[in-house]
N, C-alpha and C positions, 0 to 999 in steps of 0.2 A: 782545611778543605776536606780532608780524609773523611776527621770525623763532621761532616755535614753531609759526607755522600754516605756514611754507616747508617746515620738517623734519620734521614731519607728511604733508606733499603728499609730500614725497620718498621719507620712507620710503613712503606709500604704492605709491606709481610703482615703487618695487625689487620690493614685494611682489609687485604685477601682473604686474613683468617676469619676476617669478621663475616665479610659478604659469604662466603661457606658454609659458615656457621648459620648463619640466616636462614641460608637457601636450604641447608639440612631438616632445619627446624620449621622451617614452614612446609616439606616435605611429612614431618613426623604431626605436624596441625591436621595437616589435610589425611591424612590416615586414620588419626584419632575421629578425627571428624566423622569419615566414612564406616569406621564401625559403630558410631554410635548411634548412626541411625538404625540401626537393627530392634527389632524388638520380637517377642517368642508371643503367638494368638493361638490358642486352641491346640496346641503341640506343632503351628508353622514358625517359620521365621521369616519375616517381612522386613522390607527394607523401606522404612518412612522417608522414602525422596520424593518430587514433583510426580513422576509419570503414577507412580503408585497410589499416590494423593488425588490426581486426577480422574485416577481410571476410577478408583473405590466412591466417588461422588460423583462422577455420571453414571456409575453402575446403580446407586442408590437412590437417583434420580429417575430412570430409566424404568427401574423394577417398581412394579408396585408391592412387593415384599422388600421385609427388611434384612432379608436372607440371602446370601448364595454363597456360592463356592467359587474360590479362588487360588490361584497358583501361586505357591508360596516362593521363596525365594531359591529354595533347593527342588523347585520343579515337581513339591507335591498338592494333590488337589486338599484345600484345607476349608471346613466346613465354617463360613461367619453367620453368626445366628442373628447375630445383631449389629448389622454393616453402620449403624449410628452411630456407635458407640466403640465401634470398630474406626469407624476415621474419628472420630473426635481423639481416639488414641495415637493415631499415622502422626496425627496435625500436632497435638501435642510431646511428640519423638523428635517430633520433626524442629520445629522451634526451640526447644531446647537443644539441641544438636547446634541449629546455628546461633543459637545467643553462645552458646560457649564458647563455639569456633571462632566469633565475631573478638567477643573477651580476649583470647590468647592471642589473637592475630592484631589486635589494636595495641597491646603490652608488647610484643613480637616488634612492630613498627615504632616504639619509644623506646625500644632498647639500643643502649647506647654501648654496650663492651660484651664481650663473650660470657663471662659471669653471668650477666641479668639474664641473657638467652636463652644460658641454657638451665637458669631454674625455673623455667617454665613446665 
């Protein structure tokens, strides 16, 4: 009886380590995630998420230039000459960012012991 309550604790104990483990690691996903969408235009640093993606394609809509100035991620004015070619850049940070993040986090979800987790 002992030993069925020891291998009971234990398995429990894996299980905890496991969901920890998980929760860590999909913590360290979503980080990588977040810096990856950074990217450097003209000496700024922009962050290719939705609102950014949105604002740069109705600004580009809006203007009948393919030019303006924008605020970069560290709150300086950064001069896009060419707001085209500028979001086709955001869009493509931007999708790549989440197909990777999608990648680890569907491997992250079929991992079955702390080993495979954490060679992610």
């Amino acid at each position: 009886m002992e030993f069925l309550v020891d291998q009971n604790v234990e398995k429990a104990f894996e299980i905890s380590n496991l969901m920890v483990t998980v929760a860590n690691q999909k913590k360290v996903l979503k980080e990588e995630y977040e810096q990856s969408l950074f990217f450097f235009e003209n000496g700024g640093v922009f962050k290719a998420d939705e609102s950014v993606i949105c604002y740069v394609k109705n600004l580009k809509e809006l203007l009948q230039e393919n030019r303006a100035v924008i605020i970069d991620f560290n709150r300086t004015p950064i001069e896009i000459t060419d707001l085209s070619k500028f979001l086709e850049s955001l869009l493509n940070v931007h999708f790549q960012a989440n197909n990777a993040y999608f990648s680890k986090f569907e491997t992250l979800k079929k991992s079955k012991n702390i080993k495979s987790i954490l060679s992610l």
